[in-house]
C-alpha positions, 0 to 999 in steps of 0.5 A, a space after each residue: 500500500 505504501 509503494 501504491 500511495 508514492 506512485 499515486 502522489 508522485 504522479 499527482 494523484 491519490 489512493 483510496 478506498 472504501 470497505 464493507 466488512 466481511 463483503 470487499 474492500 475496493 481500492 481507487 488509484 487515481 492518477 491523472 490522464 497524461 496530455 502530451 500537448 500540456 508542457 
């Protein structure tokens, strides 16, 4: 989880999730869309 949470932030983006106990824990690791055309 700490390798995933330093990716998500050097890239600008975040890591989080959401649980239901003893259903599923989902995770979101969201980064954003890179654009060539930004500089």
């Amino acid at each position: 989880m700490s390798v995933s949470l330093g990716i998500a932030k050097e890239h600008g983006g975040s890591l989080n999730f959401e649980s239901e106990p003893g259903r599923y824990t989902r995770f979101y690791l969201r980064v954003p869309i890179f654009d060539p055309s930004v500089q």
